[in-house]
C-alpha positions in Angstrom: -107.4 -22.3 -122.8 -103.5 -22.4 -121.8 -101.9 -19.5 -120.6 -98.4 -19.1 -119.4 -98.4 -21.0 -116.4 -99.2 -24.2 -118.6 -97.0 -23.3 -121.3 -93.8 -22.6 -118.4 -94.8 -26.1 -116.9 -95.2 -27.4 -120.8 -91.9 -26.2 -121.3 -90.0 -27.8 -117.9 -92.0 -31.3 -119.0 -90.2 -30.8 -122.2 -86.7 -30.3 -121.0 -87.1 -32.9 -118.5 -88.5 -35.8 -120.3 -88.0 -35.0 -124.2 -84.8 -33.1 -124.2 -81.9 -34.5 -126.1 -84.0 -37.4 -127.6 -83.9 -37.9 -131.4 -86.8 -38.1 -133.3 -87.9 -41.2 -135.2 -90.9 -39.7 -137.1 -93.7 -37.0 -137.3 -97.3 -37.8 -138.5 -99.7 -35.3 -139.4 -103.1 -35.5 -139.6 -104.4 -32.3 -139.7 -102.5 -30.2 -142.2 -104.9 -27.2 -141.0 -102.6 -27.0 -137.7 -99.0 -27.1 -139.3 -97.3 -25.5 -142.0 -95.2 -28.2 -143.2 -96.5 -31.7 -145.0 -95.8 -34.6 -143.4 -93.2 -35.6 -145.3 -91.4 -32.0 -144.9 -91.7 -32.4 -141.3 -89.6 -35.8 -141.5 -87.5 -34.3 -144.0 -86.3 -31.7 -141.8 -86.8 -33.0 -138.0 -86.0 -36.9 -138.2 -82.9 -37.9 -136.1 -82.8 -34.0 -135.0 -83.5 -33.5 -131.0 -84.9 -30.4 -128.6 -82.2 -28.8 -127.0 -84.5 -26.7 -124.9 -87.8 -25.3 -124.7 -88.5 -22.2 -123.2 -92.1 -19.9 -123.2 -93.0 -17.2 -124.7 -96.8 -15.9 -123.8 -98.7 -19.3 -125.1 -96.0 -20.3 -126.9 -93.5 -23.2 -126.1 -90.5 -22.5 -128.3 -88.6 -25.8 -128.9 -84.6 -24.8 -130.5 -83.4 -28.3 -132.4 -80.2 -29.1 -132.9 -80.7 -29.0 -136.8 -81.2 -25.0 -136.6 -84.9 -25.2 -136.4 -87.1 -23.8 -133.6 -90.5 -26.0 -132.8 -93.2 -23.8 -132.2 -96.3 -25.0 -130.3 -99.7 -23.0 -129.6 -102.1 -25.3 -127.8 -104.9 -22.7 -129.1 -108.2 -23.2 -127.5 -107.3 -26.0 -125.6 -105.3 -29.6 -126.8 -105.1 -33.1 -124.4 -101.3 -32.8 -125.4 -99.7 -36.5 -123.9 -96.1 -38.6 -123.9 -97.5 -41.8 -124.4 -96.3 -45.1 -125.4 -96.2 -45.8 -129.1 -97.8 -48.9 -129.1 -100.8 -46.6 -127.3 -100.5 -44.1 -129.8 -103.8 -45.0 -131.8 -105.7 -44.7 -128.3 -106.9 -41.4 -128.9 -108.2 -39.5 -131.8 -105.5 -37.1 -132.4 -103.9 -34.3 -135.5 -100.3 -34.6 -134.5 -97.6 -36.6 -133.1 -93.7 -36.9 -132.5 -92.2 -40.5 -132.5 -89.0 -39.8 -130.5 -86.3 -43.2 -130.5 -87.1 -44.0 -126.7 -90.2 -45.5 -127.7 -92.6 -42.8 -126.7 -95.1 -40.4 -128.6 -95.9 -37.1 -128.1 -99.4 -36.9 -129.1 -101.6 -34.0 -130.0 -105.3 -33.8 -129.7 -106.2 -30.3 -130.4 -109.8 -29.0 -129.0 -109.8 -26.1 -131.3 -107.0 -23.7 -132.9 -103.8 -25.1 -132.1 -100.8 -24.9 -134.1 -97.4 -27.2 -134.0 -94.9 -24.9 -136.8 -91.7 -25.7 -137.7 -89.2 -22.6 -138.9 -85.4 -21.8 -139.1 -84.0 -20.5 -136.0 -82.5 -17.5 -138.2 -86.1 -16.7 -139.6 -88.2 -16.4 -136.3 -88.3 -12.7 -136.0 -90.0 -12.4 -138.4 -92.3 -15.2 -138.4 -95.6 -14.1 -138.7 -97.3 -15.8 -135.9 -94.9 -15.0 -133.5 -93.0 -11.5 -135.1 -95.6 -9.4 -133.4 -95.5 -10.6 -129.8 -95.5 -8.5 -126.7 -92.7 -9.7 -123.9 -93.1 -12.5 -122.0 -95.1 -11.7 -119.0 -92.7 -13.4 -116.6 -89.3 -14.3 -115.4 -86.1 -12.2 -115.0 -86.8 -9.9 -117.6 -89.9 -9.0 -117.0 -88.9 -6.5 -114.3 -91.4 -3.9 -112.9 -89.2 -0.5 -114.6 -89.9 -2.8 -118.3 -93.5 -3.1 -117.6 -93.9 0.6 -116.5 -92.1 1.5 -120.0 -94.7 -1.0 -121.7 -97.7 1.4 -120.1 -95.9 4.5 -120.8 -98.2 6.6 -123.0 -101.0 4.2 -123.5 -104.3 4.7 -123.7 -107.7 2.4 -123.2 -108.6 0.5 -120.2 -105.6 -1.9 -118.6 -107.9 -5.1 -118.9 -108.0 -4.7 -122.7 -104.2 -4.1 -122.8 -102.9 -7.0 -120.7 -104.9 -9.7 -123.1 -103.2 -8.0 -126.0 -100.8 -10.3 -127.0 -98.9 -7.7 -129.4 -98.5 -5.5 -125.8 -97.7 -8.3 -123.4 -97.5 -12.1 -124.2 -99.3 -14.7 -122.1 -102.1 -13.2 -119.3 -105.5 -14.5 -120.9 -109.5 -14.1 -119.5 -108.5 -17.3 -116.8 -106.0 -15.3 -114.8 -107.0 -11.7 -115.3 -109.9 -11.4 -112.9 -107.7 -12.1 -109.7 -105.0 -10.2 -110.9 -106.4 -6.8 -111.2 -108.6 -8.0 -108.0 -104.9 -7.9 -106.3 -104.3 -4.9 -107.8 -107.5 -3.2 -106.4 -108.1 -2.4 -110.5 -111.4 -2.1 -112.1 -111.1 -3.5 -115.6 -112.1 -0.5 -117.6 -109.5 1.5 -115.1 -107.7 4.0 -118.1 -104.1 3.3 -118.4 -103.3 7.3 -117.6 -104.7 7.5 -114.4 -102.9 4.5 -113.2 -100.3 6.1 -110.3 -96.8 4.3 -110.1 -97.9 2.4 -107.3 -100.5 0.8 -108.5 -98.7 -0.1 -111.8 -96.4 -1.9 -109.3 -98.8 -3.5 -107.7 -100.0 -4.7 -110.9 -96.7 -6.0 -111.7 -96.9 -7.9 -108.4 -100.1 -9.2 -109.2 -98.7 -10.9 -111.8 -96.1 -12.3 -111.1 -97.3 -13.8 -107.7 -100.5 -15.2 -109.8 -98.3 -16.3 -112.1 -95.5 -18.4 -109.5 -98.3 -19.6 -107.8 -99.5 -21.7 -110.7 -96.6 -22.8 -112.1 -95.6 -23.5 -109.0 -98.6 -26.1 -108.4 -98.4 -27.4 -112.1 -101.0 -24.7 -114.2 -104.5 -24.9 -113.8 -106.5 -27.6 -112.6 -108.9 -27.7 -115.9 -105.8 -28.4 -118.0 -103.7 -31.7 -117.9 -99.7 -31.7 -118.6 -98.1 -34.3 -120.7 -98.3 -37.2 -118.3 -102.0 -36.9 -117.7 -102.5 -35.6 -114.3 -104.3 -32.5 -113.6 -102.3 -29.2 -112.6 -103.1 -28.3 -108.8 -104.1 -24.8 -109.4 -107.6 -25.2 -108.4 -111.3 -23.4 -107.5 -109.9 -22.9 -104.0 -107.3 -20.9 -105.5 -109.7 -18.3 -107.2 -109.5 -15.4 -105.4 -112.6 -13.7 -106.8 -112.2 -15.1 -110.5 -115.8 -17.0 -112.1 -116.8 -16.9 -108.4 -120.2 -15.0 -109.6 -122.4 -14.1 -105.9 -119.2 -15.5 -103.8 -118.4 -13.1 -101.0 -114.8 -11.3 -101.7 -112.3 -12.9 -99.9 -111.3 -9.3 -98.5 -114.0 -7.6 -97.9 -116.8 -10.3 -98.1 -118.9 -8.5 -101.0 -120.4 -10.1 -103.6 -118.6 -10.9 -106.4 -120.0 -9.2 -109.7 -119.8 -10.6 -113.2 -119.6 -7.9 -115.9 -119.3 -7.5 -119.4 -115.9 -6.4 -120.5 -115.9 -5.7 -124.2 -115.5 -9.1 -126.0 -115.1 -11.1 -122.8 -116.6 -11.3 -119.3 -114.8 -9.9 -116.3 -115.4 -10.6 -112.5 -115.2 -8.3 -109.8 -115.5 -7.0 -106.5 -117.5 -3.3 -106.6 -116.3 -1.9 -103.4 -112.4 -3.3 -103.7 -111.9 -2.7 -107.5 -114.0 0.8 -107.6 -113.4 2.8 -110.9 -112.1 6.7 -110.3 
């Protein structure tokens, strides 16, 4: 499933190959995973162009040039690829862009994804996006704006950081080694967190965070031009690496169940007081 990493480097592969290019035509195949009919979406996109595209959690937000912002959620997983248009009908696929350079932007959803189109003016309050938390990285997302996001919470941290209404973006692939660099146990409760370890929570994310990006997203997920991202299994610091010896301390990884989803751990770096 993408998380921010791969929407940020989603994002950067659309402003650098897609930006500025009008589009020639949208087909849909899948109404399920838009909320426009095909002939809406040519309507109201055709000859318009991206101006940029910028992440929010594990959404790519897309504003046109015709007052309309693009929304994309790759959901459970979706080979998203530029392609030629002549190679277009390669592939299975739900959705595509024709854009007037000759490529295709081509969308094969595995499961859940959604590519909306709404009015600039109207996306506050756009229900799949109204309720988001901030976006878990960047220049806003300083360490005194993540305190104030904690500040009279209650329930365990792990369950609050893959709350997208609390913070946008950190999903079940990145948390493990993040609160592992924050010496956190997932069911650690949000009051007993000191100020130090909240900032090194902060740091924990963020360094997770520009180190994938930084190597193109995660190495089970491909970008728009087919090749892999380079954030691989030798990156995991403790993460799905289930009898493993910790990389500080050289105990054996744990695998737990954490409420709805599974959580991996180290028991003598990531105790729970």
């Amino acid at each position: 499933m993408p998380e921010l990493p791969e929407i940020e480097v989603l994002c950067k592969s659309i402003n650098r190959s897609l930006k500025g290019i009008p589009v020639e035509g949208i087909i849909v195949k899948q109404p399920k995973c838009t909320n426009l009919t095909q002939r809406e979406w040519n309507r109201l996109l055709r000859e318009a162009s991206i101006l940029k595209s910028y992440p929010h959690g594990k959404w790519a937000i897309n504003l046109t040039d015709n007052e309309h912002l693009l929304l994309l959620n790759l959901g459970m997983g979706c080979s998203l690829l530029l392609v030629p248009q002549e190679k277009l009908e390669e592939k299975k696929y739900q959705f595509a862009f024709l854009f007037e350079n000759g490529k295709a932007l081509r969308f094969s959803f595995w499961w859940f994804g959604n590519v909306h189109l709404v009015r600039e003016r109207k996306f506050k309050e756009y229900a799949l996006t109204s309720k988001l938390g901030p976006h878990a990285y960047g220049r806003d997302f300083t360490v005194k704006r993540f305190k104030s996001l904690l500040q009279g919470r209650k329930g365990a941290i792990k369950q609050f950081l893959l709350n997208q209404k609390n913070i946008a973006g950190i999903g079940n692939a990145y948390i493990h080694d993040i609160l592992f660099l924050a010496k956190l146990h997932p069911f650690r409760a949000i009051p007993t967190l000191r100020e130090r370890e909240i900032e090194a929570l902060h740091k924990a994310i963020v360094d997770i965070f520009s180190k994938s990006i930084k190597l193109g997203g995660a190495f089970w997920e491909y970008n728009i031009y087919g090749r892999k991202g380079r954030y691989d299994a030798g990156c995991l610091l403790i993460g799905y690496r289930e009898g493993k010896p910790c990389p500080a301390c050289a105990t054996s990884v744990e695998k737990i169940k954490t409420g709805s989803t599974t959580g991996f751990i180290c028991p003598r770096c990531q105790k729970l007081k």
